[in-house]
PyMOL Python script that loads the backbone (N, CA, C, O; Angstrom):
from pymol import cmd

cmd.read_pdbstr("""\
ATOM      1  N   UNK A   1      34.100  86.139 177.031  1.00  0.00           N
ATOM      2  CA  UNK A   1      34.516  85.072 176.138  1.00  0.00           C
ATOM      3  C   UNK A   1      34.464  85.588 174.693  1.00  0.00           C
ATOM      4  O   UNK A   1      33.583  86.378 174.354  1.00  0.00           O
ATOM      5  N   UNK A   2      35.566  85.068 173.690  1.00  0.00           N
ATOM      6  CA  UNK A   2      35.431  85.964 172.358  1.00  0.00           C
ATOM      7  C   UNK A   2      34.760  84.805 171.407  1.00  0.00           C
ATOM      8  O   UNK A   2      35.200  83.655 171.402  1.00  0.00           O
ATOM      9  N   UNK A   3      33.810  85.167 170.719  1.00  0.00           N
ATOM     10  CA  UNK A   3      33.599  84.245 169.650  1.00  0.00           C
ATOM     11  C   UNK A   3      34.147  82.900 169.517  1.00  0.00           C
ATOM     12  O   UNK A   3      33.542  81.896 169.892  1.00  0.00           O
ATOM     13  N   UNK A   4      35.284  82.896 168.985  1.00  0.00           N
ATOM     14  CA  UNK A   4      35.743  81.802 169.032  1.00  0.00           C
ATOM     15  C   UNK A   4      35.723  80.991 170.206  1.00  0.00           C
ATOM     16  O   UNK A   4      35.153  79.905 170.102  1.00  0.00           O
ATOM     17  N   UNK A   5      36.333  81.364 171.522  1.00  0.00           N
ATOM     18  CA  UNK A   5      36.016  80.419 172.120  1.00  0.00           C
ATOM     19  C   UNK A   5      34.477  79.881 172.536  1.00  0.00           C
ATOM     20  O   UNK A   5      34.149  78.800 173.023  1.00  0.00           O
ATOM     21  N   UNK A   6      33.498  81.265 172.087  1.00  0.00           N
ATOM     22  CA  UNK A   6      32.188  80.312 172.517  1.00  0.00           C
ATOM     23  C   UNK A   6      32.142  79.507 171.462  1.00  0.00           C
ATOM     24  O   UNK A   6      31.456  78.544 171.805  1.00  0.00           O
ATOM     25  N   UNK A   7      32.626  79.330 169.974  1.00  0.00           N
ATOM     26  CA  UNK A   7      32.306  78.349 169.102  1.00  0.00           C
ATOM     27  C   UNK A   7      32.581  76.925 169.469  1.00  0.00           C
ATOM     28  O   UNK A   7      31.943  75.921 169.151  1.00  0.00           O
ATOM     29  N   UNK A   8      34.023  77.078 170.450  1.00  0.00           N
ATOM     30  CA  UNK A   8      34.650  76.139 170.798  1.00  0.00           C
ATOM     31  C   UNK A   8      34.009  75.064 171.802  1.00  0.00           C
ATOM     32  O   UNK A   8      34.060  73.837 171.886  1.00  0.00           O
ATOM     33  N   UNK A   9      33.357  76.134 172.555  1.00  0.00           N
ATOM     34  CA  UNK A   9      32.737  75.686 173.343  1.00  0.00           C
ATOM     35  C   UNK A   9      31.164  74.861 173.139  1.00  0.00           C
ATOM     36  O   UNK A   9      30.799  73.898 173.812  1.00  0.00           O
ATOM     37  N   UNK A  10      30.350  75.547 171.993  1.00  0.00           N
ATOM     38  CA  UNK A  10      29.654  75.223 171.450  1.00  0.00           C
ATOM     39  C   UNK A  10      29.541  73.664 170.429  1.00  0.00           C
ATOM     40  O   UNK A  10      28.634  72.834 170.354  1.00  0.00           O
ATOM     41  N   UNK A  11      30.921  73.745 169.724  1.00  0.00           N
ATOM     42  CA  UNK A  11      31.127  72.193 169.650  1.00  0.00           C
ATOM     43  C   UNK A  11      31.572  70.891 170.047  1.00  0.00           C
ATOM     44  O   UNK A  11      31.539  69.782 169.514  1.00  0.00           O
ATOM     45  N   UNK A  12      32.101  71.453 171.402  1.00  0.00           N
ATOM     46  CA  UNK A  12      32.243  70.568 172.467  1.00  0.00           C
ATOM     47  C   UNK A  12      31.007  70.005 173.086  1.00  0.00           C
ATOM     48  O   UNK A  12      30.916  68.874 173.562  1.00  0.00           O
ATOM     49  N   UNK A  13      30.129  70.844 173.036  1.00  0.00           N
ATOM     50  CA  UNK A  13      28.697  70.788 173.590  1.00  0.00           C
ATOM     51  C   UNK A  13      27.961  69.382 172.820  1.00  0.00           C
ATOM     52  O   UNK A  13      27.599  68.278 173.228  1.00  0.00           O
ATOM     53  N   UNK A  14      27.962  70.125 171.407  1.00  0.00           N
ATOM     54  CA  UNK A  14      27.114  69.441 170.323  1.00  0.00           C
ATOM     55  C   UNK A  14      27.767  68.053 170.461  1.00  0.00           C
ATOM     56  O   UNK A  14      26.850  67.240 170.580  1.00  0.00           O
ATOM     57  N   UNK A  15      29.187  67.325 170.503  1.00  0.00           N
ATOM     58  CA  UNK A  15      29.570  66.235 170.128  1.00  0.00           C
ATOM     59  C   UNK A  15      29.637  66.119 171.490  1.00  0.00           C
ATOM     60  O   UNK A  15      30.250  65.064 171.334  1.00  0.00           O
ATOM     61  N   UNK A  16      29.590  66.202 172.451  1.00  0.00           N
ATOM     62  CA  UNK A  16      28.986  65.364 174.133  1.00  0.00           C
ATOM     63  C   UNK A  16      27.554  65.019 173.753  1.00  0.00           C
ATOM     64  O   UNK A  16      27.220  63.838 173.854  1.00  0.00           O
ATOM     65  N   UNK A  17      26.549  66.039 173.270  1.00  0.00           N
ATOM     66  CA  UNK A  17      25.261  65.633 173.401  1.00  0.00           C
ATOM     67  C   UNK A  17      24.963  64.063 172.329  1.00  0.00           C
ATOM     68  O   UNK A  17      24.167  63.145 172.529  1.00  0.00           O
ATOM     69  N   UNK A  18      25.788  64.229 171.390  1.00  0.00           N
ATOM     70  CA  UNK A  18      25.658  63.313 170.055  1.00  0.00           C
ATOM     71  C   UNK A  18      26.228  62.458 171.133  1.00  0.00           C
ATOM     72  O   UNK A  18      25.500  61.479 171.301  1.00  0.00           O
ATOM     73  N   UNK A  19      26.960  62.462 171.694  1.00  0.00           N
ATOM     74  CA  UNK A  19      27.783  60.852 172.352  1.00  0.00           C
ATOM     75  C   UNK A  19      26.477  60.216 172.960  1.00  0.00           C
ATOM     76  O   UNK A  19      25.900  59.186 172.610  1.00  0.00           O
ATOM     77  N   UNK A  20      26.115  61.251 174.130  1.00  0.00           N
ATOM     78  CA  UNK A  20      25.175  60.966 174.999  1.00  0.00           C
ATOM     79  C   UNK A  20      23.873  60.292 174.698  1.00  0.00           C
ATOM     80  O   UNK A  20      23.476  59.272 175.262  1.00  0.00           O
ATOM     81  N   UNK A  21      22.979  61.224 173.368  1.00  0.00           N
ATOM     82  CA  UNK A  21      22.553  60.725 172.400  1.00  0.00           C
ATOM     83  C   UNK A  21      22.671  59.002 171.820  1.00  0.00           C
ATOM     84  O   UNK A  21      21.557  58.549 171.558  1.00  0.00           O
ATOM     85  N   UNK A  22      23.439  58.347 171.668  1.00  0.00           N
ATOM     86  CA  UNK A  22      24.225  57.584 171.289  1.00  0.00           C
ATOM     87  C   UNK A  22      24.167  56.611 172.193  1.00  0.00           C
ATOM     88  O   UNK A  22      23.547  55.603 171.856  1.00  0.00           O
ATOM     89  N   UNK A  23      24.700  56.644 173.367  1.00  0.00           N
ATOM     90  CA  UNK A  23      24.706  55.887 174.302  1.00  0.00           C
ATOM     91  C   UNK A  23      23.484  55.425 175.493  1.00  0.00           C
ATOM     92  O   UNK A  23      23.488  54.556 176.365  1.00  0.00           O
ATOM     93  N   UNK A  24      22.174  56.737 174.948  1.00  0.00           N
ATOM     94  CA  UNK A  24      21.284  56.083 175.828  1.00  0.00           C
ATOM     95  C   UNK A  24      20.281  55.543 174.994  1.00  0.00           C
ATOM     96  O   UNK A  24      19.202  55.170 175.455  1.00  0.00           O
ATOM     97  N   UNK A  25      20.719  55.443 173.158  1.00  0.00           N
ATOM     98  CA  UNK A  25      20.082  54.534 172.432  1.00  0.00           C
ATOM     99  C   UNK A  25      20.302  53.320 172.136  1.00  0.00           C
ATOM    100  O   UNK A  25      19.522  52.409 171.856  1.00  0.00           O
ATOM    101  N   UNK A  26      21.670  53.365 172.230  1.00  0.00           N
ATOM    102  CA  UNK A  26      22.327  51.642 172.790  1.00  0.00           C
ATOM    103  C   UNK A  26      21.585  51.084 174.226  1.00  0.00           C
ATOM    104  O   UNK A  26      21.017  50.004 174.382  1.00  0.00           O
ATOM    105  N   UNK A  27      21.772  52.144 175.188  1.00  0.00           N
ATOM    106  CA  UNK A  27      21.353  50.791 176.538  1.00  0.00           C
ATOM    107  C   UNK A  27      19.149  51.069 176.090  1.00  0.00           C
ATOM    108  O   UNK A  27      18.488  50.546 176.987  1.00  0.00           O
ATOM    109  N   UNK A  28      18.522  51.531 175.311  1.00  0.00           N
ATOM    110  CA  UNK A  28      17.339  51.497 175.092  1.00  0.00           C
ATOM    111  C   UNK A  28      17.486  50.042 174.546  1.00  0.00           C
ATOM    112  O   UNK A  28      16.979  49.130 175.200  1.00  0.00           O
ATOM    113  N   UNK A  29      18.387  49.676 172.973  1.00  0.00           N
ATOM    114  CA  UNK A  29      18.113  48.885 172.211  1.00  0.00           C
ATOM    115  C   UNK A  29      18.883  47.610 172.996  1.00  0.00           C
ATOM    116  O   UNK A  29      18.976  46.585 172.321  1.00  0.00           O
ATOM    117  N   UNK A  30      19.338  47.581 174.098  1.00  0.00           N
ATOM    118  CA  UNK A  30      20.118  47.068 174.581  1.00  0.00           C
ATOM    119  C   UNK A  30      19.174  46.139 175.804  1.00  0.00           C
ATOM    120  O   UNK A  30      19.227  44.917 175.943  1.00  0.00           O
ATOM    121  N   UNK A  31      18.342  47.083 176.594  1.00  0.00           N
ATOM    122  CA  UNK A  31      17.355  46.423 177.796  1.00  0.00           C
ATOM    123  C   UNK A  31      16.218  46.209 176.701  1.00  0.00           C
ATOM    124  O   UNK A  31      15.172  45.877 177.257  1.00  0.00           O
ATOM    125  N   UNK A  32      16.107  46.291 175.403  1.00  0.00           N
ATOM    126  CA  UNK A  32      14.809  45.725 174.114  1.00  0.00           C
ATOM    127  C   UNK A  32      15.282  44.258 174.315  1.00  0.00           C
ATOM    128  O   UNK A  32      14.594  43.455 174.945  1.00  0.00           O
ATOM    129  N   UNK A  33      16.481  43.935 173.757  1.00  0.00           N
ATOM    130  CA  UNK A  33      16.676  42.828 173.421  1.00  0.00           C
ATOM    131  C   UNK A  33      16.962  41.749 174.871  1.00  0.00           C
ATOM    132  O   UNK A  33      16.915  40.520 174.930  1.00  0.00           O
ATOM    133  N   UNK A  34      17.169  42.443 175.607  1.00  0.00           N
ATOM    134  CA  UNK A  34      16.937  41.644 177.514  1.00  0.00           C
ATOM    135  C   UNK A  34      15.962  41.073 177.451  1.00  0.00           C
ATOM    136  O   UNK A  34      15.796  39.853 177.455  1.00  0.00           O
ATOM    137  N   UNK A  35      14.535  42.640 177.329  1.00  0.00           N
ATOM    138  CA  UNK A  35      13.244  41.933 177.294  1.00  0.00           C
ATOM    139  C   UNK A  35      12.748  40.692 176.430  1.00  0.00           C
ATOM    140  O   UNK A  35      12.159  39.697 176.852  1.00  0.00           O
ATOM    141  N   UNK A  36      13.148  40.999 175.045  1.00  0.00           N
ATOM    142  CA  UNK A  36      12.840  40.004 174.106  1.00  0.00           C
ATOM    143  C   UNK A  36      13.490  38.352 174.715  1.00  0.00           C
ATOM    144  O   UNK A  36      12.869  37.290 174.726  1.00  0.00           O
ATOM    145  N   UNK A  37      14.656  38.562 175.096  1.00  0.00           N
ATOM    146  CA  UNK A  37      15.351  37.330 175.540  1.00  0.00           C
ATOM    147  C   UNK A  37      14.667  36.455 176.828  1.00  0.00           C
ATOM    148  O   UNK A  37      14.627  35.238 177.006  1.00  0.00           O
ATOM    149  N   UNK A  38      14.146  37.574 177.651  1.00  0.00           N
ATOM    150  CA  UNK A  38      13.529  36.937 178.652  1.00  0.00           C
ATOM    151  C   UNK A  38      11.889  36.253 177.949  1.00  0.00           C
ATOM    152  O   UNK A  38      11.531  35.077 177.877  1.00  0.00           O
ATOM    153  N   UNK A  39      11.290  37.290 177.589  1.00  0.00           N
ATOM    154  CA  UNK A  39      10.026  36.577 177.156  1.00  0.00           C
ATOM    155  C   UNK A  39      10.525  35.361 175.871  1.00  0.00           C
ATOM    156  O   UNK A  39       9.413  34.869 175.682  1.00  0.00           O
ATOM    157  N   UNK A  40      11.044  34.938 175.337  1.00  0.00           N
ATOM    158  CA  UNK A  40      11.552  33.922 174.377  1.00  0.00           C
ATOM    159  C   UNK A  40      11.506  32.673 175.589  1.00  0.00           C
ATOM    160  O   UNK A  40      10.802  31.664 175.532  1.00  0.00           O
ATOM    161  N   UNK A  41      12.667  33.125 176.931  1.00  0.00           N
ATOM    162  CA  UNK A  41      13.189  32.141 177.958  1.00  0.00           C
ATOM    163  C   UNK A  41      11.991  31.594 178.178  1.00  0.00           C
ATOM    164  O   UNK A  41      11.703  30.414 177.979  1.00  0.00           O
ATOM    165  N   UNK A  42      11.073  32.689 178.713  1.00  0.00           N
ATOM    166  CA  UNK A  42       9.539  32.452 179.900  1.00  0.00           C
ATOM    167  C   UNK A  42       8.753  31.531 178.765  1.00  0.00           C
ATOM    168  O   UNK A  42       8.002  30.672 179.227  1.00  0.00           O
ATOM    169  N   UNK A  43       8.890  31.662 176.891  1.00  0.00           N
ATOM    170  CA  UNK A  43       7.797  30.733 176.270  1.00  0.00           C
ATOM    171  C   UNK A  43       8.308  29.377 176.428  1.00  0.00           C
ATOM    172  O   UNK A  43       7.703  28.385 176.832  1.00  0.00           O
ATOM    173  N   UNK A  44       9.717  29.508 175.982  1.00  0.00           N
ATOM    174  CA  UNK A  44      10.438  27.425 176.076  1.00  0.00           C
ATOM    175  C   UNK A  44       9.875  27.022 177.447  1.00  0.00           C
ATOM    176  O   UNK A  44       9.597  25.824 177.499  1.00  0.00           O
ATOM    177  N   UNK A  45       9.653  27.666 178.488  1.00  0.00           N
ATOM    178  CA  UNK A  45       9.450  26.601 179.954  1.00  0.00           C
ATOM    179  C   UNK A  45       8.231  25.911 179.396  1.00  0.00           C
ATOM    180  O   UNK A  45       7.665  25.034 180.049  1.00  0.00           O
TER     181      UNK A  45
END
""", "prot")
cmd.dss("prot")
cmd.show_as("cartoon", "prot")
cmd.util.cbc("prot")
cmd.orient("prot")
């Protein structure tokens, strides 16, 4: 492989990991606010 294409390859890498990155901090902040919603539900009963 010549340089360039490992660069190529290398920033293909970096902006999958940033997506990935990204998307398993959404479903983190995402099952936060589930939890919060449920314990809110469980105090009104």
């Amino acid at each position: 492989m010549t340089p360039e294409e490992q660069d190529l390859v290398r920033a293909r890498q970096k902006s999958r990991s940033i997506v990935t990155g990204l998307l398993l901090g959404f479903l983190v902040i995402l099952f936060f606010a589930i939890t919060l919603a449920k314990i809110g539900a469980s105090d009104a009963i």
